[in-house]
C-alpha positions as CSV (number, residue, x, y, z in Angstrom):
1,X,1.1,-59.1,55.7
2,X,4.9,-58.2,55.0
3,X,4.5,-59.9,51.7
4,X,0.9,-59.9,50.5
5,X,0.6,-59.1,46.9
6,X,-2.1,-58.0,44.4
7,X,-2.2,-59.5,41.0
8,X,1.4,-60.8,41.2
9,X,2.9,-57.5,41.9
10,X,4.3,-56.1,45.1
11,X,2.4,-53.2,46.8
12,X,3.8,-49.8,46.3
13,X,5.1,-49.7,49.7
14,X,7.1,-52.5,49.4
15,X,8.5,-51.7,46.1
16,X,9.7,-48.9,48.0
17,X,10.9,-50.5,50.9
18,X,12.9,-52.9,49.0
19,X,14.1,-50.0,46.7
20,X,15.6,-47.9,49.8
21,X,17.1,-51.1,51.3
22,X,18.6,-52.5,48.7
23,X,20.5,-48.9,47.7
24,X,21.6,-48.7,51.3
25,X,23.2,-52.4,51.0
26,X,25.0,-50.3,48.2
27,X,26.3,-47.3,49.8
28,X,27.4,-50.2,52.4
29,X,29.7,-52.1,49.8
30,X,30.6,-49.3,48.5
31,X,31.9,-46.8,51.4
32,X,34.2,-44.8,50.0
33,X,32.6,-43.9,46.6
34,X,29.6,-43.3,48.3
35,X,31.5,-40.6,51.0
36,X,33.3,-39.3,48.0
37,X,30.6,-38.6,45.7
38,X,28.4,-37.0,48.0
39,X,31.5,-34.9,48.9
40,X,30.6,-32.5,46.7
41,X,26.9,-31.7,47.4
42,X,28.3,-31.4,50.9
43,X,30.8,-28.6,50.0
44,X,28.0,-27.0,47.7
45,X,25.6,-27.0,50.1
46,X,27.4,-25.4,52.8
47,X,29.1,-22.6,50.7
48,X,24.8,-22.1,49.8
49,X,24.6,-21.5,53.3
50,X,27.3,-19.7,54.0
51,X,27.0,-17.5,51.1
52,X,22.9,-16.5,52.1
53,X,24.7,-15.8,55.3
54,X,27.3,-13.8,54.6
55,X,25.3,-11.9,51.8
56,X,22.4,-11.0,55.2
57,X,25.2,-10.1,57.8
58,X,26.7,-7.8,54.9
59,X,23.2,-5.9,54.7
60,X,22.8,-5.8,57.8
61,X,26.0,-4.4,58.9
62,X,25.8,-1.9,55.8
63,X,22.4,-0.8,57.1
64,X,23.7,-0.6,60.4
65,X,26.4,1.9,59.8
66,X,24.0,4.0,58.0
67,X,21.8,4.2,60.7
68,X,24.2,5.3,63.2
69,X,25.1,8.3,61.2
70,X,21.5,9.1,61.4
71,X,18.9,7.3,58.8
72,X,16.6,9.6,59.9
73,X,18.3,12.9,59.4
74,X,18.4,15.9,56.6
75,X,20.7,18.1,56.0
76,X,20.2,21.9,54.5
77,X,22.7,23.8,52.9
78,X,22.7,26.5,50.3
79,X,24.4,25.7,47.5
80,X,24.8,29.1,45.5
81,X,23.0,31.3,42.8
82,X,21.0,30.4,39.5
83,X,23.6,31.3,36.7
84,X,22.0,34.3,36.0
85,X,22.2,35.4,39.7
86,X,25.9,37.7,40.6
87,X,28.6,36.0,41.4
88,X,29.2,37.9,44.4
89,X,25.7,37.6,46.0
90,X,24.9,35.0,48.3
91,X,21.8,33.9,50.5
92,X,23.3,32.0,53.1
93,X,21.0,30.1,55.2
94,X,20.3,31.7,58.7
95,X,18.7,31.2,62.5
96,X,15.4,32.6,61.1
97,X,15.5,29.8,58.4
98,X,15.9,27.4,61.2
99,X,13.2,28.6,63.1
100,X,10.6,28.8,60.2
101,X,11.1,25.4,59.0
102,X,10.9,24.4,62.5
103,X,7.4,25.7,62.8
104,X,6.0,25.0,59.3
105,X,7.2,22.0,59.1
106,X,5.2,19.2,60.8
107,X,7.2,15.8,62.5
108,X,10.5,17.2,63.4
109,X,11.7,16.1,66.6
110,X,15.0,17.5,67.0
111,X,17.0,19.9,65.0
112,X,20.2,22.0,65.0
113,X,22.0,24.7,63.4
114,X,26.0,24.5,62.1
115,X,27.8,27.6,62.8
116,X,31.2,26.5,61.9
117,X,34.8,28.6,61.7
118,X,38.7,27.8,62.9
119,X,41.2,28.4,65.1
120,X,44.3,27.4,66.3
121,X,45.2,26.1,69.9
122,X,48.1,24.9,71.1
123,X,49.3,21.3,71.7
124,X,52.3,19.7,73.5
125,X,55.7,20.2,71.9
126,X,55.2,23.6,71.2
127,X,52.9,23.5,68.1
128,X,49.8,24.8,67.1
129,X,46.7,22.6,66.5
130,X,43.5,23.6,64.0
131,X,40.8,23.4,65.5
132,X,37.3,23.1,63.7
133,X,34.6,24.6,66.2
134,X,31.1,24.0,65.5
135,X,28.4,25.7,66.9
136,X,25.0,23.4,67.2
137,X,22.3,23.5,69.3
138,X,22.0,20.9,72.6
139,X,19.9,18.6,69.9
140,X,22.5,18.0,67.3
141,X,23.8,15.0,70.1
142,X,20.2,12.9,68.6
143,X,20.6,14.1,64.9
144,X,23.6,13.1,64.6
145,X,23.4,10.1,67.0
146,X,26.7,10.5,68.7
147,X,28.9,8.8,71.3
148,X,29.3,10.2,74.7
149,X,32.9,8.8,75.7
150,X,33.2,11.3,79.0
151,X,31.6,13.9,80.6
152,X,27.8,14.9,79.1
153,X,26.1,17.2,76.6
154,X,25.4,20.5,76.6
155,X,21.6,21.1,77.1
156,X,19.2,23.7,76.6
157,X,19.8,25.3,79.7
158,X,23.7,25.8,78.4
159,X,22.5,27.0,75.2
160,X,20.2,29.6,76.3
161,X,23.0,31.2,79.6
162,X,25.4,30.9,76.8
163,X,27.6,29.0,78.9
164,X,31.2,28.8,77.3
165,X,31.2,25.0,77.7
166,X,32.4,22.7,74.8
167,X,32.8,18.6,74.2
168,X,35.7,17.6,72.1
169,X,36.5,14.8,69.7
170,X,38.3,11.2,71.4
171,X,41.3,11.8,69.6
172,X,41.4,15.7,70.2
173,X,41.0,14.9,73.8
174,X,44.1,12.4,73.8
175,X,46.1,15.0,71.8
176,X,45.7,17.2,73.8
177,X,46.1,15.9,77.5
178,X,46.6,12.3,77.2
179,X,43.2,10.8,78.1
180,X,39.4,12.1,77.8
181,X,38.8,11.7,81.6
182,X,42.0,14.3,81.6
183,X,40.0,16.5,79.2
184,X,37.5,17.0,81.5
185,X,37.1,20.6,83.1
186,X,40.5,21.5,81.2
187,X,39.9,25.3,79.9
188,X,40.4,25.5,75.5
189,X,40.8,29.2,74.6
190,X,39.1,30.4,71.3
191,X,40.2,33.5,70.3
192,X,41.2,34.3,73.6
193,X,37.6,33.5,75.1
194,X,38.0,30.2,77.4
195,X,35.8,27.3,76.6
196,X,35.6,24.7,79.7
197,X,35.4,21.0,78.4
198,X,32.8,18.9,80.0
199,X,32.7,16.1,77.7
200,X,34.1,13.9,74.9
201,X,32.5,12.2,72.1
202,X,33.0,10.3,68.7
203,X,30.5,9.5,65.9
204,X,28.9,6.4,66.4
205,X,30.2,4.9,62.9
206,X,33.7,6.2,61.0
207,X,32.6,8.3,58.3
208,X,36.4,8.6,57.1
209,X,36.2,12.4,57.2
210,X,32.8,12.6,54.4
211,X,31.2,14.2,57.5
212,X,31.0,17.4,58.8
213,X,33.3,16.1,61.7
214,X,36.9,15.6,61.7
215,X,39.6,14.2,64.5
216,X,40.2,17.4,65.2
217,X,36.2,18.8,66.2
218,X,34.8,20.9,69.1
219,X,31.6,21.6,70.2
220,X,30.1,24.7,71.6
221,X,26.4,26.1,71.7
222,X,25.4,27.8,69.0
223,X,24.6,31.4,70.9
224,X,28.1,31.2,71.7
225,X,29.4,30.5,68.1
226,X,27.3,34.2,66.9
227,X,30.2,35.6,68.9
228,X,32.5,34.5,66.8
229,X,30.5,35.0,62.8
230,X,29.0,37.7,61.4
231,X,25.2,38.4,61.0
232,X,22.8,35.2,61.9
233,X,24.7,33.0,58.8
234,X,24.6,29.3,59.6
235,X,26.4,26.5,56.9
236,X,23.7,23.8,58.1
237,X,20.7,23.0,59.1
238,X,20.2,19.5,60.6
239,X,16.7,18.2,61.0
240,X,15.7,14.4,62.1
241,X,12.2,12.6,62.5
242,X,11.0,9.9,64.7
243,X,9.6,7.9,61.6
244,X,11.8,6.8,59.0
245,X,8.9,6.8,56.9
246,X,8.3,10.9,57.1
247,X,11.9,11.7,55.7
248,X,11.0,12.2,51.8
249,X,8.0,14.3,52.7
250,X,9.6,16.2,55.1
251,X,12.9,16.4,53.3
252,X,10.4,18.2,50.4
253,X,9.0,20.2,53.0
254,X,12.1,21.4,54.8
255,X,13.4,22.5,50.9
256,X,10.0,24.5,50.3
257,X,10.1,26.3,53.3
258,X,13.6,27.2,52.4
259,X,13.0,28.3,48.8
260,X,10.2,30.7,49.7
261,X,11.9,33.0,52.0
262,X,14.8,33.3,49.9
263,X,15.3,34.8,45.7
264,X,14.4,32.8,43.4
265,X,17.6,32.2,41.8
266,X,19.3,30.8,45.2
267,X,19.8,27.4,45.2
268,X,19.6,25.3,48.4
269,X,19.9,21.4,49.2
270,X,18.5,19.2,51.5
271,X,19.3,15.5,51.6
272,X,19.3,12.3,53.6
273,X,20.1,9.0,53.8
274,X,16.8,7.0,52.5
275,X,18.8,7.0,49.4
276,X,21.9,5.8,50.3
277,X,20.0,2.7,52.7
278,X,18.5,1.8,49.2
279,X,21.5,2.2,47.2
280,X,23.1,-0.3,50.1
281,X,20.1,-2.5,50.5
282,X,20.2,-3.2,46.4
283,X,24.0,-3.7,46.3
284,X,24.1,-5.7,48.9
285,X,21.3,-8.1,47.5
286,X,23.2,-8.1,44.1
287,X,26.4,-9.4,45.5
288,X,23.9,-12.2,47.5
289,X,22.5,-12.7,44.5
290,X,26.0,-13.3,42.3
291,X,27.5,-15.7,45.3
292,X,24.1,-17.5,45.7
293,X,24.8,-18.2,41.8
294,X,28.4,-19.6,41.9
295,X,26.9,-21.6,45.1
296,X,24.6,-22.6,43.0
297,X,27.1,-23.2,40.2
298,X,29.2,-25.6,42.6
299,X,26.0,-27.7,43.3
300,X,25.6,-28.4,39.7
301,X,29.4,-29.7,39.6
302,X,28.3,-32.3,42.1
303,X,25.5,-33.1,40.4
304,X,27.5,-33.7,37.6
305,X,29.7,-35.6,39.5
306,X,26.8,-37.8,40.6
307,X,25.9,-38.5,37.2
308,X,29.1,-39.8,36.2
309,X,29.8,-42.2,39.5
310,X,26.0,-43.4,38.7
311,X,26.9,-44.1,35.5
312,X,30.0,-45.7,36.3
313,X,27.8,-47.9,38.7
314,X,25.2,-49.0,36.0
315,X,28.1,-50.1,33.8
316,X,29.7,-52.4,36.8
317,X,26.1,-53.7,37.9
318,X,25.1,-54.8,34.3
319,X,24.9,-58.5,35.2
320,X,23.1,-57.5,38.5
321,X,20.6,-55.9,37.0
322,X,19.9,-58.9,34.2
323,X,19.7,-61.0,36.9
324,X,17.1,-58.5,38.6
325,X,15.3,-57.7,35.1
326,X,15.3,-61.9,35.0
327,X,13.4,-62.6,38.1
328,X,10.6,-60.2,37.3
329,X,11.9,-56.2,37.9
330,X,10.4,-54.1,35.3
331,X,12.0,-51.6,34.1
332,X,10.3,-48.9,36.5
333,X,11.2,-50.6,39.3
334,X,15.3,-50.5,38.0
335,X,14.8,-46.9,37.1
336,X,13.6,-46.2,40.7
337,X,16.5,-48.6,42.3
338,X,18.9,-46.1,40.3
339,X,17.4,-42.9,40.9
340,X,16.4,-43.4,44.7
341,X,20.5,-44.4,45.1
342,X,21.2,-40.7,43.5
343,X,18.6,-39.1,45.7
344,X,19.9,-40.4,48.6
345,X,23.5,-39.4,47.7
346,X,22.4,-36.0,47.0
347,X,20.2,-35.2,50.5
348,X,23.0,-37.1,52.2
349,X,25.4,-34.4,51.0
350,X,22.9,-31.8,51.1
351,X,21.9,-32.7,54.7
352,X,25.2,-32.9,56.0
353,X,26.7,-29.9,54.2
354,X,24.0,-27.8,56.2
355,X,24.5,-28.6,59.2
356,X,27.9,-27.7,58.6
357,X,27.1,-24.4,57.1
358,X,24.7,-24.0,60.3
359,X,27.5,-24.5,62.5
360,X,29.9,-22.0,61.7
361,X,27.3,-19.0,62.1
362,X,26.1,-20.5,65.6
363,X,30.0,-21.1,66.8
364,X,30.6,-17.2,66.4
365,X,27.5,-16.6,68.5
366,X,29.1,-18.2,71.0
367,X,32.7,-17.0,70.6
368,X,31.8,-13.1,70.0
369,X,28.8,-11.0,71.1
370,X,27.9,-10.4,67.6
371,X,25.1,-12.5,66.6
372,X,24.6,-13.4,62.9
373,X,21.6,-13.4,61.0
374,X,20.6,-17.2,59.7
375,X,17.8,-17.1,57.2
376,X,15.8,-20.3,57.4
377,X,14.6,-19.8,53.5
378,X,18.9,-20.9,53.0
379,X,17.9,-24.3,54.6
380,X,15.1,-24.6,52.7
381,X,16.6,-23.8,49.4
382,X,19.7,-26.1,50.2
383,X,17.2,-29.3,51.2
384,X,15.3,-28.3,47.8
385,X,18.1,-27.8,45.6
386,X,20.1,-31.3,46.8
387,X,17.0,-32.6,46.3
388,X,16.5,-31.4,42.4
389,X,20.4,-32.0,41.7
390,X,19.7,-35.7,42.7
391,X,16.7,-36.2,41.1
392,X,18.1,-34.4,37.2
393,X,21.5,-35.9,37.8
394,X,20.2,-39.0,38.2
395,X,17.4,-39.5,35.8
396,X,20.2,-40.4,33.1
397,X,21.9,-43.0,34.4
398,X,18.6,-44.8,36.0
399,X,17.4,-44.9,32.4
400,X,20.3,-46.3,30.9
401,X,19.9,-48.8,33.9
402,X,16.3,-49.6,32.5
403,X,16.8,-49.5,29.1
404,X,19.6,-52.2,29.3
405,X,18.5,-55.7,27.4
406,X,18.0,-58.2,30.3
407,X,19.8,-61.0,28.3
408,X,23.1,-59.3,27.3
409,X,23.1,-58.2,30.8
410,X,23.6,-61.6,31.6
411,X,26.2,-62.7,29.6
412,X,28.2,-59.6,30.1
413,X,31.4,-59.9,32.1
């Protein structure tokens, strides 16, 4: 029965039915402070969204870039003498370096050494152009995860005929004849010795120069490059793994291997990236975690400005509720009228200011081929937090409401 009742009091279901129904007859007499009050959870709620959003596709996209320079390459280089080493000594690295650590050291699967030196060529108009040629081996293409514009790699079969072949930067390859597919089977001369390009290629993110790479980069095989140095000498060695997780140990390895076939007081280094994805990773949940805050921040507000309107409300429904405390509401039954109208502000807002925050991500799936990361733990901490803001903004004035002596209430005007 719709209206049974147990010692003279209403069940708790209908308490609560009446409660919600009589707080949406509110919100209905009362449009447009209703819309503008939960105006702000709706802003709040979105900018949560948007924020966790943002803060994801950042990390992503930071991670990202590091990846495509290779997150799972090191890098050796010798870095000089102990201070009590001469000044004029050095160990440089070599081939043979390369091939021990290639042997001793378990989990590499590919590798490359970096015979570099210069040269000028020329270029339309009459000038000369610097060109930094690298010599690397037919692997250095997956260490260093490169681009293939035009054209193709150089593979082992190049490397060991010590074919004069060579791949040259994008921008080199414009500069020089106007487009890559141009470049293609065009002759470069290096110290007199012709080089024949057979392809073009650019890293796969813009390292703005920190790399070993410039605009102005060619490629050649390695046992080509000896022609063109002294001795065995290399400036690099690049190493990768299939397993992220095997960098630090092999990293340690790699440096080992180095240290015991040269003096003591030579120094080498060999680095990677797992540092710098960590570095990025932390920075990038710290600058989440500061916007999630002033998100967080502008939810308050609202709740603030909740507080206020539903105080505001109390004070122009005095006589309504005497006239309610009169025919038999308690004073936990006011206190729930008040605090179920601030709830329901809140989620409204919150509700509505997701979807909104939901939309904009989606659109630019849609519009662009990039897809951005949506975290469902944002919806559930914008539901949550609405929820809370409601509930602590509106506990004071649905006391006040209760507390409020049933026969002033009734003769106030």
């Amino acid at each position: 029965m719709a209206n049974s009742r147990k010692n003279g009091r209403p069940y708790p279901k209908l308490v609560f039915g009446e409660t919600l129904s009589v707080a949406v007859q509110t919100f209905r007499t009362n449009k447009m402070r209703f819309i503008l009050t939960a105006l702000g959870m709706v802003i709040g709620t979105a900018s949560l969204i948007l924020v966790v959003t943002v803060g994801l596709t950042g990390k992503q996209y930071i991670i990202q870039q590091i990846q495509n320079i290779g997150s799972n390459m090191m890098v050796a280089e010798y870095e000089g003498g102990s201070k009590y080493g001469s000044q004029n000594s050095s160990d440089l690295l070599t081939l043979a370096d390369w091939d021990a650590a290639r042997e001793r050291v378990p989990g590499i699967s590919a590798s490359s050494p970096m015979i570099e030196f210069h040269d000028q060529v020329p270029i339309p108009g009459g000038q000369q152009r610097e060109i930094v040629a690298l010599g690397v081996s037919w692997q250095y293409r997956y260490v260093r995860n490169l681009n293939i514009l035009a054209g193709r790699f150089f593979d082992d079969g190049d490397t060991r005929a010590r074919n004069k072949v060579a791949l040259i930067t994008q921008i080199l390859a414009n500069t020089l004849y106007g487009s890559q597919d141009a470049a293609i089977g065009q002759q470069i001369k290096l110290s007199g010795l012709p080089f024949t390009v057979i392809g073009t290629f650019k890293e796969r993110v813009d390292t703005f120069g920190e790399s070993e790479i410039s605009d102005n980069t060619m490629l050649i095989p390695y046992t080509v490059a000896r022609f063109f140095t002294a001795g065995d000498t290399v400036k690099q060695l690049f190493f990768s793994v299939s397993d992220s997780a095997e960098v630090p140990r092999a990293t340690e390895e790699i440096h080992d291997v180095l240290q015991s076939r040269h003096r003591p007081e030579s120094v080498y280094k060999v680095y990677n990236l797992t540092q710098l994805l960590s570095v990025a990773a932390k920075t990038a949940n710290t600058l989440t975690t500061v916007l999630l805050l002033i998100s967080v921040l502008t939810l308050l507000v609202s709740g603030v400005g909740i507080m206020n309107i539903m105080l505001a409300t109390v004070n122009s429904r005095i006589r309504e509720i005497g006239v309610r405390k009169a025919v038999g509401a308690t004073n936990s039954e006011i206190r729930a009228q008040f605090l179920t109208e601030a709830i329901l502000i809140s989620l409204a807002g919150g509700f509505l200011g997701t979807f909104l925050g939901l939309a904009l991500p989606f659109s630019i799936r849609f519009i662009t081929n990039y897809r951005v990361p949506i975290s469902g733990w944002s919806v559930i901490i914008a539901v949550v937090v609405s929820s809370l803001v409601g509930v602590i903004f509106g506990t004071a004035p649905a006391a006040r409401a209760a507390n409020l002596d049933p026969v002033e209430s009734l003769r106030y005007e």
